[in-house]
SERO-4910 file (N, C-alpha, C, O; in steps of 0.05 Angstrom, whole numbers):
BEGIN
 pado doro    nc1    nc2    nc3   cac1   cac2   cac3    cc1    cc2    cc3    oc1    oc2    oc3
  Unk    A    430    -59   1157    420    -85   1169    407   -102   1147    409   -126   1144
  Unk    A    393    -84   1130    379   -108   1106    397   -114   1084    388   -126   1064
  Unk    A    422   -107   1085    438   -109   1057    451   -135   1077    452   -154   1061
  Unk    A    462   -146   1105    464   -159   1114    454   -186   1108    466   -207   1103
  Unk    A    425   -178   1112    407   -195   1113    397   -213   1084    387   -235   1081
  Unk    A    405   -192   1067    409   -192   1035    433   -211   1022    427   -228   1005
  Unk    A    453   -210   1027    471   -225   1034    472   -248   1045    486   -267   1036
  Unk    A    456   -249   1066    460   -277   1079    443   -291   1063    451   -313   1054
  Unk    A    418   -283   1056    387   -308   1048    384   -307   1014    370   -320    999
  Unk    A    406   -285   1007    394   -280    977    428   -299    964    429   -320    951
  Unk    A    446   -284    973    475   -295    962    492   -328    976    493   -332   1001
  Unk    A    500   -339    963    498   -370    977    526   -370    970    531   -391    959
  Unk    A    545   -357    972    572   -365    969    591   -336    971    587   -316    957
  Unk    A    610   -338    989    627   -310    995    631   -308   1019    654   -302   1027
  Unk    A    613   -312   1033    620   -308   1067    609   -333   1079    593   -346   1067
  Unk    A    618   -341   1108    611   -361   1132    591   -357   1136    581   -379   1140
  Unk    A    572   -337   1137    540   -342   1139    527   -341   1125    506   -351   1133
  Unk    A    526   -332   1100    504   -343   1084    508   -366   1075    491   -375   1060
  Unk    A    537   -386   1083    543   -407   1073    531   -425   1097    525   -448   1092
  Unk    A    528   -415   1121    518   -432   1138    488   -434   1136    477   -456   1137
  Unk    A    470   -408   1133    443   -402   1132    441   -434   1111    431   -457   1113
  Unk    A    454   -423   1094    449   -441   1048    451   -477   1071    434   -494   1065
  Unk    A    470   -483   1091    458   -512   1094    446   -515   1120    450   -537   1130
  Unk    A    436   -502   1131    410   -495   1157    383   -501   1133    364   -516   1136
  Unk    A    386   -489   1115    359   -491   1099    359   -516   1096    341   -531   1103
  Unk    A    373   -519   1088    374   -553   1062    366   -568   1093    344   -579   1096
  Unk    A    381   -567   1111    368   -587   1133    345   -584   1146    337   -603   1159
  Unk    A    326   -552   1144    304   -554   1150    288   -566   1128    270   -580   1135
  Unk    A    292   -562   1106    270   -581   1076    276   -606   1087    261   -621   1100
  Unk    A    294   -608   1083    299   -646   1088    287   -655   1119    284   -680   1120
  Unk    A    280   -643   1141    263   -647   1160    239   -643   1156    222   -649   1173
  Unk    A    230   -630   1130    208   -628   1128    195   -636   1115    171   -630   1115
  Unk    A    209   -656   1095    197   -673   1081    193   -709   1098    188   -730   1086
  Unk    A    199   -705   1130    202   -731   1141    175   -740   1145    166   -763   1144
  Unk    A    163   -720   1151    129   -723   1160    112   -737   1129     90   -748   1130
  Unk    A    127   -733   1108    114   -743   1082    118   -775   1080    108   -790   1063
  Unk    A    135   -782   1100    133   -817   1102    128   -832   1114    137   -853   1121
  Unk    A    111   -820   1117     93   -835   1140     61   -831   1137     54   -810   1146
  Unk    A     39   -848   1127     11   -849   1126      3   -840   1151     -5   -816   1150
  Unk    A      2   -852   1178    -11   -842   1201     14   -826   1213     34   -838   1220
  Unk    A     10   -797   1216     42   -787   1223     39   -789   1253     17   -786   1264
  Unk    A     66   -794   1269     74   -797   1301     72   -769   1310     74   -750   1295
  Unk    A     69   -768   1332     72   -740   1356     88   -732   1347     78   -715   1332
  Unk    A    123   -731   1342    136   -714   1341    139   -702   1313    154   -683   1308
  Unk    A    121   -714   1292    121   -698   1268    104   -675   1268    109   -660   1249
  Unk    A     80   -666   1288     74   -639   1298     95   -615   1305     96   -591   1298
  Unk    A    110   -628   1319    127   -601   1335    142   -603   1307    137   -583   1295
  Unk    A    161   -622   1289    183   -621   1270    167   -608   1246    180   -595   1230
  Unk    A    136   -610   1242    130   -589   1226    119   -564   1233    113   -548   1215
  Unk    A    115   -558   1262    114   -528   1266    143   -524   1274    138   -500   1276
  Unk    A    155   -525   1277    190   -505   1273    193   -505   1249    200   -483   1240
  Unk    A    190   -521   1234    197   -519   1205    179   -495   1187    185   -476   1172
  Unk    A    158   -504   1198    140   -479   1182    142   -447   1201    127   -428   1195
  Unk    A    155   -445   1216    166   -426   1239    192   -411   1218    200   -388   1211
  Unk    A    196   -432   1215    236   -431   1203    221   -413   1166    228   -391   1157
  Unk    A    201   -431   1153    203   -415   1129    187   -389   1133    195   -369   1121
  Unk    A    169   -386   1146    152   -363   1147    177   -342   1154    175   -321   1142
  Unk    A    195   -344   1169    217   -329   1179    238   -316   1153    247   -293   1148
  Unk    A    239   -348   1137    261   -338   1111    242   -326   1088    252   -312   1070
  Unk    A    221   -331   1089    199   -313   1074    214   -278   1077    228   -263   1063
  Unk    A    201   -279   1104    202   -252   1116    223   -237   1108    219   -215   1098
  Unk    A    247   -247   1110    277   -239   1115    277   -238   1076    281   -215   1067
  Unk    A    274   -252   1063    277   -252   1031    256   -221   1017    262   -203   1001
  Unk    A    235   -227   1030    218   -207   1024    222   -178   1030    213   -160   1016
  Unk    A    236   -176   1051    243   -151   1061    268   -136   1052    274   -112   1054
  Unk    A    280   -155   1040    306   -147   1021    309   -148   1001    330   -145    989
  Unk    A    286   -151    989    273   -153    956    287   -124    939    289   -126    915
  Unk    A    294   -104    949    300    -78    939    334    -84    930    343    -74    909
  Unk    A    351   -101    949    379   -106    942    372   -130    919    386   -131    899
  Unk    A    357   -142    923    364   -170    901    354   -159    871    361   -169    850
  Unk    A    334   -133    872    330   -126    843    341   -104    834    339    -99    810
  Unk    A    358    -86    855    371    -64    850    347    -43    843    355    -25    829
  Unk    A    319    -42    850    298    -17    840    291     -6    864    301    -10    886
  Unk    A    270     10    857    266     21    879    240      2    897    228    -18    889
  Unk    A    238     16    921    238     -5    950    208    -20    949    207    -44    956
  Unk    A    181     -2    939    162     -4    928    153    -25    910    135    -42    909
  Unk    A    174    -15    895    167    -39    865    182    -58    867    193    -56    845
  Unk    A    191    -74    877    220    -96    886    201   -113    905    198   -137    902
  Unk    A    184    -96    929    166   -110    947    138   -113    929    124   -133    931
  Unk    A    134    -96    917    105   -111    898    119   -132    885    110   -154    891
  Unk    A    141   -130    867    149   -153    846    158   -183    857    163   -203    843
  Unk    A    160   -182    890    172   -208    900    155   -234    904    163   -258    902
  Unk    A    127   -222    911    118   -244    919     95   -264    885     78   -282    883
  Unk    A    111   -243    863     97   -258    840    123   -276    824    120   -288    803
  Unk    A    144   -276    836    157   -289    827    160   -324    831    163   -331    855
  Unk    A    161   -340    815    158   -363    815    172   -378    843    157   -392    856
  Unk    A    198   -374    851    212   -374    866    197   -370    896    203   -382    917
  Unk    A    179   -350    894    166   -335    916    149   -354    917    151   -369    937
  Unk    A    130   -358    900    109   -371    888    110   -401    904     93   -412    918
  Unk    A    135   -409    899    140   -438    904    142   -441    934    134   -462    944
  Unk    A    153   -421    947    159   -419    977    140   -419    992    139   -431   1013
  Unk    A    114   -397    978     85   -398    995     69   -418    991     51   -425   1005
  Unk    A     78   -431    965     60   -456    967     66   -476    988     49   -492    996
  Unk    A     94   -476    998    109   -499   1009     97   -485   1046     99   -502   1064
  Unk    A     88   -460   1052     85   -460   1083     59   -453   1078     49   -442   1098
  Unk    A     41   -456   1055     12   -460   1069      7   -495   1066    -12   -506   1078
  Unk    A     30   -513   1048     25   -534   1056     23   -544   1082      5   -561   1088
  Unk    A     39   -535   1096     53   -530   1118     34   -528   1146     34   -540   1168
  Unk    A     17   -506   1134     -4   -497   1152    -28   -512   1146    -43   -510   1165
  Unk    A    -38   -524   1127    -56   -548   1118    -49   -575   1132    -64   -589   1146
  Unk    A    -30   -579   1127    -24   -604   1149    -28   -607   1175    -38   -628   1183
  Unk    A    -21   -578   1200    -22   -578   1216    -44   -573   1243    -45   -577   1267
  Unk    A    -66   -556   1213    -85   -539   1217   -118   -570   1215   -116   -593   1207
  Unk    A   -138   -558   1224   -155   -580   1222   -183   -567   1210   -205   -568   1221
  Unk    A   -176   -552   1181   -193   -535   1171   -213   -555   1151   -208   -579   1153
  Unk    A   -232   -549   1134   -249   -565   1111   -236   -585   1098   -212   -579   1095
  Unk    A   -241   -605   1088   -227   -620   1069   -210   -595   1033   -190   -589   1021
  Unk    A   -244   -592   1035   -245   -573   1011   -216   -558   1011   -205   -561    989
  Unk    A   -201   -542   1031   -178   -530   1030   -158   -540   1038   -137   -527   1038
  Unk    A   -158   -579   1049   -137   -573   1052   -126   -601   1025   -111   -621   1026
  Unk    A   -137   -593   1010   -132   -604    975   -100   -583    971    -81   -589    956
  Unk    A   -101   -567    983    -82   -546    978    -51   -567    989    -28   -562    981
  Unk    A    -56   -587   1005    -37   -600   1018     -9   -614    995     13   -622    998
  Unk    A    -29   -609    973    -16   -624    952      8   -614    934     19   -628    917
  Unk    A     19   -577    940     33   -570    944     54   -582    969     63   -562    980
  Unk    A     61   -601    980     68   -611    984    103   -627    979    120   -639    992
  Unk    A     94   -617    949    126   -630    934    138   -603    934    163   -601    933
  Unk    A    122   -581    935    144   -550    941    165   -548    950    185   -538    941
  Unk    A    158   -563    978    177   -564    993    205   -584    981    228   -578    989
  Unk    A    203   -601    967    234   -611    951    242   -591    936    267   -586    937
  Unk    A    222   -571    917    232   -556    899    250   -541    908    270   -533    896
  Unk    A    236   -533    944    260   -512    948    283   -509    946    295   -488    941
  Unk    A    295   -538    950    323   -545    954    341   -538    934    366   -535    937
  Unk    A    323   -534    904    336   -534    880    343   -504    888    364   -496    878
  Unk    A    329   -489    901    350   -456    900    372   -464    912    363   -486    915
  Unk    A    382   -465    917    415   -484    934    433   -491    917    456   -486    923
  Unk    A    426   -503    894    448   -520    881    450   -509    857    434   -498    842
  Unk    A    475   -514    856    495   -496    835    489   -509    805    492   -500    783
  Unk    A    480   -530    814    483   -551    783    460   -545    778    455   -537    755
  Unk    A    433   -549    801    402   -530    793    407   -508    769    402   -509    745
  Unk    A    419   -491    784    419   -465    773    425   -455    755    416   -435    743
  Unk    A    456   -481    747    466   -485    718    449   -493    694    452   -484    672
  Unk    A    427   -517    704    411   -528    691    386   -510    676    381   -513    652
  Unk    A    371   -492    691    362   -476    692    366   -455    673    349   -449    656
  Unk    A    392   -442    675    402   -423    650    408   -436    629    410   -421    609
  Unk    A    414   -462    626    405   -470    594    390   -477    589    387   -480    565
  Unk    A    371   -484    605    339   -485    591    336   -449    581    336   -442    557
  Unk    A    336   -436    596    334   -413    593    337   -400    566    321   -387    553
  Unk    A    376   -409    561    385   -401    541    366   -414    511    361   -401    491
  Unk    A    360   -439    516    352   -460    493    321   -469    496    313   -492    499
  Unk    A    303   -444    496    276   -437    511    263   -441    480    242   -452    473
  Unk    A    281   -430    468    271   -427    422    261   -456    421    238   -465    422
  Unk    A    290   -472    417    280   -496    405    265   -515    421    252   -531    407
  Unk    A    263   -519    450    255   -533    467    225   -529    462    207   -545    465
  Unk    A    225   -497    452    185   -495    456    187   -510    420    174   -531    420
  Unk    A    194   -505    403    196   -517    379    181   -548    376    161   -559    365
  Unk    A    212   -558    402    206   -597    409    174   -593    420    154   -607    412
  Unk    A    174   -574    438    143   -581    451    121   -577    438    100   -591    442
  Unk    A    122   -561    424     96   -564    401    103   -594    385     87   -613    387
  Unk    A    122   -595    372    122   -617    353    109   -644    369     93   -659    359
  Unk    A    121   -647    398    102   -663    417     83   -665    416     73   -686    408
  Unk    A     66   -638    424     36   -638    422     23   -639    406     -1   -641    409
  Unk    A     34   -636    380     20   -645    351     20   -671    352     -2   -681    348
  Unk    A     45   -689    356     42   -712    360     30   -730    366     24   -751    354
  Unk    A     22   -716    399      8   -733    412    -18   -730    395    -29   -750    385
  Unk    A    -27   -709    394    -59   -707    378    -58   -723    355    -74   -741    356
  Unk    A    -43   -720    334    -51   -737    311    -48   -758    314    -65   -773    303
  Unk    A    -22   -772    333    -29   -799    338    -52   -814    359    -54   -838    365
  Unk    A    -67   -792    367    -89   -803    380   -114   -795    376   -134   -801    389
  Unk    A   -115   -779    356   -147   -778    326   -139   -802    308   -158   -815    299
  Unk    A   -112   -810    302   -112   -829    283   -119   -856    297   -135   -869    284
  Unk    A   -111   -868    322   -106   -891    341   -146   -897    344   -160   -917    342
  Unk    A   -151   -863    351   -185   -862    352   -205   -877    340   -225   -889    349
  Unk    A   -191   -875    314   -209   -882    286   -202   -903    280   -219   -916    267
  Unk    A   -178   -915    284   -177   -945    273   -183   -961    297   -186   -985    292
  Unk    A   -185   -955    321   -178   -969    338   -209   -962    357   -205   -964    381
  Unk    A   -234   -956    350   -255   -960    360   -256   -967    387   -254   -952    406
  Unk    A   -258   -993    388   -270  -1017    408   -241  -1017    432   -239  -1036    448
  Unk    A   -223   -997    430   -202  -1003    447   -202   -980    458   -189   -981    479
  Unk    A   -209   -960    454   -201   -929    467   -241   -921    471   -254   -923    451
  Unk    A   -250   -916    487   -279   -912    504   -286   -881    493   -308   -874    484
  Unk    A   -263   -866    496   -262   -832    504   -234   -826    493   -213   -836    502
  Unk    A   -235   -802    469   -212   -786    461   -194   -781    487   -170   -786    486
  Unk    A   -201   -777    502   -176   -778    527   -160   -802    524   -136   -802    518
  Unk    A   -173   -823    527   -167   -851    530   -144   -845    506   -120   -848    512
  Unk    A   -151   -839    486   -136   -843    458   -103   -821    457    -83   -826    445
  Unk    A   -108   -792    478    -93   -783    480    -67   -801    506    -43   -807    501
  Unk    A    -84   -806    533    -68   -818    544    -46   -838    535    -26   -842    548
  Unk    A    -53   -849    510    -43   -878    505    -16   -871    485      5   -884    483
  Unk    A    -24   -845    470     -2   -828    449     15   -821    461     38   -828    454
  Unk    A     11   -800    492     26   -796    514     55   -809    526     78   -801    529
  Unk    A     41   -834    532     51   -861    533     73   -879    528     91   -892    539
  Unk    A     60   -871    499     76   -884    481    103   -867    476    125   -877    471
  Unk    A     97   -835    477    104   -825    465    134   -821    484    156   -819    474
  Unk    A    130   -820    507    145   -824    530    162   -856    533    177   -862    552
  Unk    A    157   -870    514    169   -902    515    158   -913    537    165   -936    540
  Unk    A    143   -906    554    135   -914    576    127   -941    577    139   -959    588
  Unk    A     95   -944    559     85   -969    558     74   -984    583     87  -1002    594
  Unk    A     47   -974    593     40   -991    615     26  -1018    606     27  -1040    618
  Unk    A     18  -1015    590     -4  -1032    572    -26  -1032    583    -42  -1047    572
  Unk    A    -37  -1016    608    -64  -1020    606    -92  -1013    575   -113  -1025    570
  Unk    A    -82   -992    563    -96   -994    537    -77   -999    515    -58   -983    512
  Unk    A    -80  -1014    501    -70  -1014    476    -83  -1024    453   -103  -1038    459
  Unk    A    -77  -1021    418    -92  -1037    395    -95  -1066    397    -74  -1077    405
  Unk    A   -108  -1077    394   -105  -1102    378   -108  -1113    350   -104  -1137    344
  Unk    A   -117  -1095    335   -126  -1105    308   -100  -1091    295    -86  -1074    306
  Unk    A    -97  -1104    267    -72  -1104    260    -67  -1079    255    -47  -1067    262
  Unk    A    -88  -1067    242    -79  -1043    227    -75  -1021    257    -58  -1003    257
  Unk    A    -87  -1024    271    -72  -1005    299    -51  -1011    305    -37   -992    314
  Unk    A    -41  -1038    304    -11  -1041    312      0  -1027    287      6  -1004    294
  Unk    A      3  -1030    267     11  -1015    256     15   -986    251     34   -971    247
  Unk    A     -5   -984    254    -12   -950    265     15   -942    293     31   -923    295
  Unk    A     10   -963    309     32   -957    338     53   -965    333     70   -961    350
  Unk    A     60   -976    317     98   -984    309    101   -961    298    118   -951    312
  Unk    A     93   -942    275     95   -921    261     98   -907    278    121   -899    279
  Unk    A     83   -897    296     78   -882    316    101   -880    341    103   -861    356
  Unk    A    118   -905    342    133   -903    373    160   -897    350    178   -887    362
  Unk    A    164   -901    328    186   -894    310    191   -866    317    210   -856    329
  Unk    A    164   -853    302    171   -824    308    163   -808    339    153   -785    338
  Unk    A    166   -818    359    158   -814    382    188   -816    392    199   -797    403
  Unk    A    202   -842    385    237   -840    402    247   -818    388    259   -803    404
  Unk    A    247   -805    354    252   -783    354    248   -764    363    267   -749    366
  Unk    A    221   -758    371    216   -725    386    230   -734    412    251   -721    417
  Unk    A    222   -753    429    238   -759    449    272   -756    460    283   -753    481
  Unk    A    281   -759    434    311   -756    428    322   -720    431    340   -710    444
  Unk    A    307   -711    418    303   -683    401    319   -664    436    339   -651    439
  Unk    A    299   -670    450    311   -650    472    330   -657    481    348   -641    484
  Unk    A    336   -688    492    360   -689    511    388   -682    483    408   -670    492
  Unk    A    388   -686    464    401   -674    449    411   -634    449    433   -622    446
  Unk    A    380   -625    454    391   -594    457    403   -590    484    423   -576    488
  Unk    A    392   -604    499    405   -592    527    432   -602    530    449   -588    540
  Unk    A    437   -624    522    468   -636    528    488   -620    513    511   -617    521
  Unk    A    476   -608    484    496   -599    471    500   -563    486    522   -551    489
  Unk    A    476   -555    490    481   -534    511    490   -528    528    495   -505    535
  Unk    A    497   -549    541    513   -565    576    540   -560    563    556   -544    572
  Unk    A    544   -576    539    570   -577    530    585   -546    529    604   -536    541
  Unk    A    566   -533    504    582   -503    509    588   -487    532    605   -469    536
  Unk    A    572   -497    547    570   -479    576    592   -480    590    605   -462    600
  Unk    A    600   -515    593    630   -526    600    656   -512    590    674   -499    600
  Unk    A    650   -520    568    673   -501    547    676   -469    551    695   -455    547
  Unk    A    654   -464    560    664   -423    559    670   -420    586    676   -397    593
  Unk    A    669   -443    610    674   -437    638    704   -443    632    722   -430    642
  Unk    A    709   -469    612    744   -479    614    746   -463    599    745   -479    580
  Unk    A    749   -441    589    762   -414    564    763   -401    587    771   -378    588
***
């Protein structure tokens, strides 16, 4: 019965029901993200988020209990190892959102509500192109943490240096990181920026080598995308 059950909630392609369970899910997330558009929510977004949170506490259950087929160990250590997995992780955050919404507990706890976007994440276990995406980050984890440091150096030296020339425009080293951030992202809101020359200068230098780090990843991943293509067409 649980290799069944294993099959249906864990494997998303091979048979009529776990292919039906794989879009029953996707349509309960997507009902359950309806109640998020709306500021004062209507009567019937009560009952549409208790079935929904009915519906995950259920696929919880059923995932959790078959934890022994999806890791191939033994039954013990498969049920300790499930509920620390990120995947898991993301699911409980998404039905105590669930139960914060519905529930009329302290303010203080229900800050927790803000798991809230969980519930889209879920969807990403579903999709094939997710999952593709995923294993090349995976694969290309080296240079990506590489790009991410070289980022975070970035941002810091360009916002000790922005600090110091640029006084009277940045209040608070935060202020100075936010704006490196920023920049560093091409974003540009302009609420803070230099005005004295030598800070503009300082920030033309600065967004130069900023579209490079910026460049740096979508470069690894696409070329990783690429091989991936190539060894599926071989």
């Amino acid at each position: 019965m649980r290799k069944k059950i294993y099959r249906m909630v864990h494997i998303y392609e091979g048979n009529k029901i776990s292919i039906l369970y794989k879009y029953f899910m996707i349509f309960v997330i997507t009902l359950s993200l309806i109640p998020l558009t709306f500021k004062e929510k209507p009567d019937f977004c009560l009952i549409l988020e208790s079935t929904c949170l009915v519906v995950f506490i259920l696929d919880y259950v059923l995932r959790w209990c078959s934890a022994d087929y999806k890791f191939g160990k033994n039954q013990w250590t498969s049920f300790a190892k499930y509920p620390f997995r990120l995947i898991s992780i993301i699911d409980l955050m998404s039905i105590l959102a669930l139960v914060c919404s519905l529930s009329s507990w302290s303010v203080a706890f229900k800050l927790t509500e803000v798991f809230t976007v969980f519930r889209i994440i879920r969807v990403f276990r579903y999709s094939k192109n997710v999952r593709t995406i995923l294993d090349i980050l995976k694969r290309s984890k080296k240079p990506l943490t590489a790009v991410g440091g070289l980022a975070v150096g970035y941002i810091l030296i360009s916002a000790i240096v922005m600090f110091n020339v640029e006084p009277d425009s940045f209040d608070t080293f935060f202020d100075a990181i936010y704006w490196s951030t920023v920049s560093l992202t091409t974003v540009g809101y302009g609420d803070i920026y230099p005005v004295t020359a030598l800070g503009r200068s300082v920030a033309m230098i600065s967004s130069f080598f900023g579209i490079a780090v910026v460049a740096l990843p979508a470069g690894i991943v696409t070329a990783e995308y690429l091989n991936s293509i190539n060894k599926k067409g071989e």
